[in-house]
ZAVO-497551 format. One line per 4 residues: number of its first residue (from 1); for each residue z, x, y of C-alpha. Coordinates in steps of 0.001 Angstrom, whole numbers, plus 500000, padded with zeros to 6 digits. Example, Ala and Ser with C-alpha at 12.3 -4.5 7.8 and 13.67 -1.06 7.14 Angstrom:
<rs>
1) 507800/512300/495500 | 507140/513670/498940
</rs>
This chain:
<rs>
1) 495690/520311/487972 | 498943/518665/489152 | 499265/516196/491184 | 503015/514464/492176
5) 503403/511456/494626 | 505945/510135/495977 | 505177/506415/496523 | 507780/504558/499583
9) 509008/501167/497948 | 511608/498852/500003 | 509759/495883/500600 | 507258/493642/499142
13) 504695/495342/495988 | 501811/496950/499162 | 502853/500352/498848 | 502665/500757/495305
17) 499444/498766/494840 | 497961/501113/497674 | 498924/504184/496066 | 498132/503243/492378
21) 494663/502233/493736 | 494247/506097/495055 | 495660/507574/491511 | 493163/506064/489858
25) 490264/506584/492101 | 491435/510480/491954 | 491794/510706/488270 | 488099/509074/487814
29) 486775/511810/490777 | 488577/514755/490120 | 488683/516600/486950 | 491495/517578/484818
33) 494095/516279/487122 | 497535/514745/485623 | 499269/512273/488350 | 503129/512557/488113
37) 504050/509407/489890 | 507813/508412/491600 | 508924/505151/493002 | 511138/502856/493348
41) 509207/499786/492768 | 510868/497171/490967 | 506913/495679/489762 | 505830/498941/488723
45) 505757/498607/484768 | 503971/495135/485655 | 500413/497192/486616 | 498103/498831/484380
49) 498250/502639/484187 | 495342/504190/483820 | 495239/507158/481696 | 496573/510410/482771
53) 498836/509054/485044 | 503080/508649/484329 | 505575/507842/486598 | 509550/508288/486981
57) 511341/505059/487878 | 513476/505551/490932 | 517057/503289/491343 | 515603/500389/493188
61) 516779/500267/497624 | 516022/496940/499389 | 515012/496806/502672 | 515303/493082/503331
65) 514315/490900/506133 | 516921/492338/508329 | 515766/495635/507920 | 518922/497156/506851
69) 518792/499192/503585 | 520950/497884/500171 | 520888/498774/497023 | 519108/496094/494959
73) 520572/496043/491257 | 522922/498812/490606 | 526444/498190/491512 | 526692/501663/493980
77) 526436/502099/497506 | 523221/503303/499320 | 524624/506962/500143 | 525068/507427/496248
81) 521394/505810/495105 | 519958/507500/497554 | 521582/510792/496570 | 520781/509895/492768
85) 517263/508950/493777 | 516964/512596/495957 | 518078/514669/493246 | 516058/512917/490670
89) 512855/513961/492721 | 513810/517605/493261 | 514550/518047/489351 | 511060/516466/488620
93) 509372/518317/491079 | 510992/521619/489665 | 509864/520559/486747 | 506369/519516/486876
97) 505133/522349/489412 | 502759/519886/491173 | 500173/521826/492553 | 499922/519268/495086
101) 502330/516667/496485 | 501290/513392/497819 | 503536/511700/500197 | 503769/507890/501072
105) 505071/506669/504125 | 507318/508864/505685 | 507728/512568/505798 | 510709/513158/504773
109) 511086/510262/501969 | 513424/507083/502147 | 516625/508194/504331 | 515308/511865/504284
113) 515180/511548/500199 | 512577/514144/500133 | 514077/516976/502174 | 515767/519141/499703
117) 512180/518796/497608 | 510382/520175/500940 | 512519/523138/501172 | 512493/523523/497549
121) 508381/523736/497338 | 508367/525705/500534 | 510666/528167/498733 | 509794/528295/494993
125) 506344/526801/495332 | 504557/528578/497965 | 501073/527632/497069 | 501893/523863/496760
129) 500147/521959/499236 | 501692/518897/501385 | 499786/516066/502120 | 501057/513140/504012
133) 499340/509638/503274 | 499675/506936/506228 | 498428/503527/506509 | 496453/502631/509538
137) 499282/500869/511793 | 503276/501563/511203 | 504366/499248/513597 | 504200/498820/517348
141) 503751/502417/519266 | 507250/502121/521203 | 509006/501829/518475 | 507295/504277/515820
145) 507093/507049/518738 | 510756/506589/519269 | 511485/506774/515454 | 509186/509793/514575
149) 511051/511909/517922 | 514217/511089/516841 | 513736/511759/512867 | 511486/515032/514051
153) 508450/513442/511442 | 506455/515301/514190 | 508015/518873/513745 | 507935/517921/509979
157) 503941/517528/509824 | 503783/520248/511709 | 505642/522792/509708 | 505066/521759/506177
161) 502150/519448/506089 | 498792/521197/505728 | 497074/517492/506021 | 497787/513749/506945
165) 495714/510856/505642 | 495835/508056/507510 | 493578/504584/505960 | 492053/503090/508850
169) 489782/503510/511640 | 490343/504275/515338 | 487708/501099/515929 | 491056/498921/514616
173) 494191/501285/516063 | 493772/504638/516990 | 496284/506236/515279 | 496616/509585/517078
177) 495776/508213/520504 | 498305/505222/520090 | 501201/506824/518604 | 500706/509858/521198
181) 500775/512896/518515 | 500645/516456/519790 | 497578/518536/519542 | 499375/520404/516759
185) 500181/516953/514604 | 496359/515361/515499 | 494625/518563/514255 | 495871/517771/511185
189) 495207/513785/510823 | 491755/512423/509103 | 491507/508450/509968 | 489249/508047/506453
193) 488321/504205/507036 | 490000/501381/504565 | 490270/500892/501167 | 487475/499405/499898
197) 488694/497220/496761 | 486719/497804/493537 | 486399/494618/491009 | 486659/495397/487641
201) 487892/492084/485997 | 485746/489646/483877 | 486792/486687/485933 | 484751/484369/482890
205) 488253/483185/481463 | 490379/482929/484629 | 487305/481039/486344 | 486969/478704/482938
209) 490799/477498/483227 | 490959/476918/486490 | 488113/474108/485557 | 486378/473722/488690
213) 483924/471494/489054 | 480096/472468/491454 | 481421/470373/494205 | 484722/471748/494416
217) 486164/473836/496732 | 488973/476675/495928 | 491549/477730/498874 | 493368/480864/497448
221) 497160/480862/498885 | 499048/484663/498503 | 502034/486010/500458 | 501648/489406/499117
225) 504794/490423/497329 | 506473/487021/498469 | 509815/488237/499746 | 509233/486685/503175
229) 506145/484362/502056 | 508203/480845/501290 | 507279/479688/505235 | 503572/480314/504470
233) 503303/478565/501085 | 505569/475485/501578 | 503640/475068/505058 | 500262/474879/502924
237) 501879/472394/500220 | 503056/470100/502768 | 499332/469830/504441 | 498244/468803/501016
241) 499324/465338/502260 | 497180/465549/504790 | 494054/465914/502169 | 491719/462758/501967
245) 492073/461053/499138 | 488244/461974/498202 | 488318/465333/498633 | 486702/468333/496546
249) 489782/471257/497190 | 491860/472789/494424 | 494460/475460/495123 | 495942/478479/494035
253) 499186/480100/494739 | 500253/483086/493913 | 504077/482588/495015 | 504513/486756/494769
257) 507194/488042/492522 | 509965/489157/495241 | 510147/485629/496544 | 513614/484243/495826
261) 513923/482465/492516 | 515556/479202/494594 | 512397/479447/497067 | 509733/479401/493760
265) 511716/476610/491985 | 510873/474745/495592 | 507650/476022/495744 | 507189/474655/491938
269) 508419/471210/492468 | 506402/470464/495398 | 503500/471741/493205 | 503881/469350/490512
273) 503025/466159/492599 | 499687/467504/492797 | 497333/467982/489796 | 494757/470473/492103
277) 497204/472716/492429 | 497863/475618/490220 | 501170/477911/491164 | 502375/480958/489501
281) 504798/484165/490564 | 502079/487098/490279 | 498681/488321/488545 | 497181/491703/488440
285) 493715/489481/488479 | 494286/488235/492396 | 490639/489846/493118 | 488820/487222/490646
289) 490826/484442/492660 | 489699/485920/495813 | 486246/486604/494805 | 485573/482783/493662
293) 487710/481327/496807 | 486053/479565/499635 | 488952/480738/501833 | 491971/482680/501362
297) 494810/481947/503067 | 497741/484868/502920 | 500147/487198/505025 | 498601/490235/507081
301) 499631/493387/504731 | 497674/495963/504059 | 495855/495604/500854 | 495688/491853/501349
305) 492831/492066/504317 | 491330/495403/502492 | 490569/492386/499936 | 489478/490440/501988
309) 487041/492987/504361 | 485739/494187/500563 | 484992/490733/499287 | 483767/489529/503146
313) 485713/486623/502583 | 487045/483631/505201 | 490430/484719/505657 | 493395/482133/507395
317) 496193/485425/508276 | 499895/484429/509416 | 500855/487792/509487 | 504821/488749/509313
321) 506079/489662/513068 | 509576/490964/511821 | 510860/493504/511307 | 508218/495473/511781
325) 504933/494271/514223 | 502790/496146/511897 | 500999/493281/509887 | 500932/491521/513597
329) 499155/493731/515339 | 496560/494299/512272 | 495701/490504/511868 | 495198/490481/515997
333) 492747/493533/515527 | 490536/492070/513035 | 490682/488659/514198 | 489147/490110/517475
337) 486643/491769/515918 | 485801/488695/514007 | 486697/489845/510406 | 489432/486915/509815
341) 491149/483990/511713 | 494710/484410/512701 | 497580/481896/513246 | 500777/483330/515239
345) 504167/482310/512733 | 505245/480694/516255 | 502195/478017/516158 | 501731/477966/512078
349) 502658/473817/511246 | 500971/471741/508284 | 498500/469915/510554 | 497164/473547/512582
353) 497140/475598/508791 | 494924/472371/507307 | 492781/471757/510622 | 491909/476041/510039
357) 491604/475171/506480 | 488922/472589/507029 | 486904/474354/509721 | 486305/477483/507622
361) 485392/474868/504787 | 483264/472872/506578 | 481502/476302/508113 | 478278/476649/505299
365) 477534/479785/507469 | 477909/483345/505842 | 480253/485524/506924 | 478798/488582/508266
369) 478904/491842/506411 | 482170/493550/507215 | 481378/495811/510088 | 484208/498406/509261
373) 484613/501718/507315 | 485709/501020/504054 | 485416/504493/502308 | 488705/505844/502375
377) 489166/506422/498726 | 485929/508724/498269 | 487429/510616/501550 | 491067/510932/500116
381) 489664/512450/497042 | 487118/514940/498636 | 489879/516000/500861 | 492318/516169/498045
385) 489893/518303/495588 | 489350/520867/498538 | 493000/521489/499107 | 493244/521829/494757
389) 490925/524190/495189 | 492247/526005/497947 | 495221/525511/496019 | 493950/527499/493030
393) 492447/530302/495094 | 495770/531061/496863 | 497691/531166/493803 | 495041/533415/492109
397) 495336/535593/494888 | 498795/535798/494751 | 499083/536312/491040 | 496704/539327/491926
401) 498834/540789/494446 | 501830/540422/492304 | 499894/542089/488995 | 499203/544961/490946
405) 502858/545328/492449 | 504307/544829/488935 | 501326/547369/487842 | 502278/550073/490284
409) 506251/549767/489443 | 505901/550415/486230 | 503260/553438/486376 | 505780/554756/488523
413) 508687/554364/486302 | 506544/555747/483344 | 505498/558906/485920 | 509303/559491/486785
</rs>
């Protein structure tokens, strides 16, 4: 089996990490299925592959704070990376004969990227199934409704989707109901719950250099991908003044690759002055921080608070508010149902981050199980597997069809 997907990669490493998590959940659940993976991702020969996956590097686009779309290293203009990026995708796809084709994000790729692929499958790859993967909140519903009419991803799910996958639950945002899809689009949409985060790691050597001592505490910091996360950090390292001189905290920051190199030399100096304080730019071992911090104190993306729900961990979220409302309005809907504490960027100062800080700390309570469906990955892959399957039949069926045709023609030229 062949499986192609097309993972959307303009900001910050959650996309990626999202859809490498579902490759390799698929490849241990499904048999005999190669994963052709295509992305832009500038971090993406930084993860682990797992075995029968390979991926095609796409020419890196930036979307940056602004929202506006540049390309980030090569010397071109967007029109001609994204036209270099398009055709690379259609002469892979040709290529590979994916018998099914995962898509991230939008439906019709980066700046319609993925259009000429569409037709092409539709045409030369009949059997090929479509399947749309969305997380649970886009951004605010004015502004996502307006976008999807005017770039038709409505008509587009319609006509050439046969499913959508959406990870989240209507109990958080109800995706269908929010974002006001017609009957035609929500007949098609399966809200499959979160990601629940697996831990593989032996966190025995992380755990033994970070040296902690049975009194101490450990506050994880992590702005995601770190492209927008120097307000966050530098807030937290300037409350470290604030810290008694006899207390039991030691921190970790995980600045987040994409942050500006002048914003992590900052970052690093401030650092220095304090010897409970242990800074670096990324680490594909963030779940063995997580899993030994007290609290975690980060952004509101995506996989971040999957993390956290997973781990049921006390969880400080400033979530991002621009350009997109997305990680705002997910930190509100958890916070109200209790699963993390949220600060607004607006109110987030040294004294109201370390006051948080402290209170969860100071709280020897247990956090509550996670009351939230976490089983998205088992759900992708069942629905996947069915539509392989369906896949299979349909082609067979074809091939049948076609045998006998071909079968018939030539009898017929043999008899005349």
């Amino acid at each position: 089996m062949r499986l192609m997907v097309y993972s959307h990669d303009t900001f910050g490493l959650g996309n990626i990490r999202r859809m490498l998590s579902i490759c390799e959940y698929l490849l241990e659940s499904i048999p005999d299925v190669s994963i052709l993976l295509v992305s832009g991702s500038p971090m993406l020969h930084s993860f682990r592959i797992p075995a029968g996956l390979d991926y095609i590097k796409l020419p890196c686009i930036n979307r940056g704070y602004s929202g506006n779309l540049s390309t980030k290293y090569l010397g071109t203009q967007v029109d001609e990376t994204v036209k270099l990026r398009t055709d690379i995708i259609l002469a892979a796809t040709a290529n590979f004969k994916p018998n099914l084709f995962l898509v991230d994000k939008k439906p019709y790729g980066l700046d319609r990227e993925l259009k000429p692929t569409i037709d092409y499958i539709k045409r030369f790859l009949p059997h090929t199934k479509l399947v749309l993967l969305l997380r649970d909140i886009l951004d605010c519903p004015e502004v996502t409704i307006e976008e999807w009419q005017k770039q038709e991803y409505y008509t587009a799910i319609q006509w050439f989707y046969d499913k959508v996958l959406v990870v989240g639950t209507p109990e958080v945002f109800d995706f269908c109901q929010e974002y006001k899809c017609p009957p035609t689009v929500a007949s098609k949409i399966q809200q499959c719950g979160y990601i629940r985060k697996k831990f593989k790691e032996n966190p025995n050597d992380i755990l033994h250099k970070l040296a902690l001592e049975p009194q101490e505490k450990l506050v994880l910091v992590t702005p995601g991908g770190g492209e927008d996360g120097y307000q966050l950090v530098n807030t937290y390292l300037s409350g470290l003044a604030l810290l008694p001189a006899t207390h039991h905290i030691k921190s970790v920051v995980i600045a987040g690759p994409e942050m500006p190199q002048f914003h992590k030399q900052a970052l690093y100096q401030i650092a220095e002055q304090y010897s409970h304080v242990q800074i670096c730019e990324f680490t594909e071992q963030l779940s063995v921080y997580m899993k030994r911090a007290n609290v975690v104190i980060c952004m509101g993306g995506y996989n971040t608070l999957c993390e956290v729900i997973s781990l049921n961990k006390k969880a400080i979220v400033v979530p991002r508010i621009y350009p997109v409302a997305e990680q705002y309005i997910r930190a509100e809907r958890m916070a109200n149902l209790g699963l993390v504490k949220m600060i607004h960027p607006h109110s987030l100062t040294s004294e109201n981050l370390m006051r948080s800080v402290f209170r969860e700390l100071d709280n020897t309570q247990e956090c509550q199980p996670p009351s939230i469906d976490l089983n998205a990955l088992p759900r992708i892959s069942q629905c996947i597997e069915m539509l392989l399957y369906n896949q299979v039949v349909d082609s067979k069926q074809y091939l049948t069809k076609e045998t006998q045709w071909l079968t018939t023609t030539i009898l017929k030229s043999v008899i005349y």
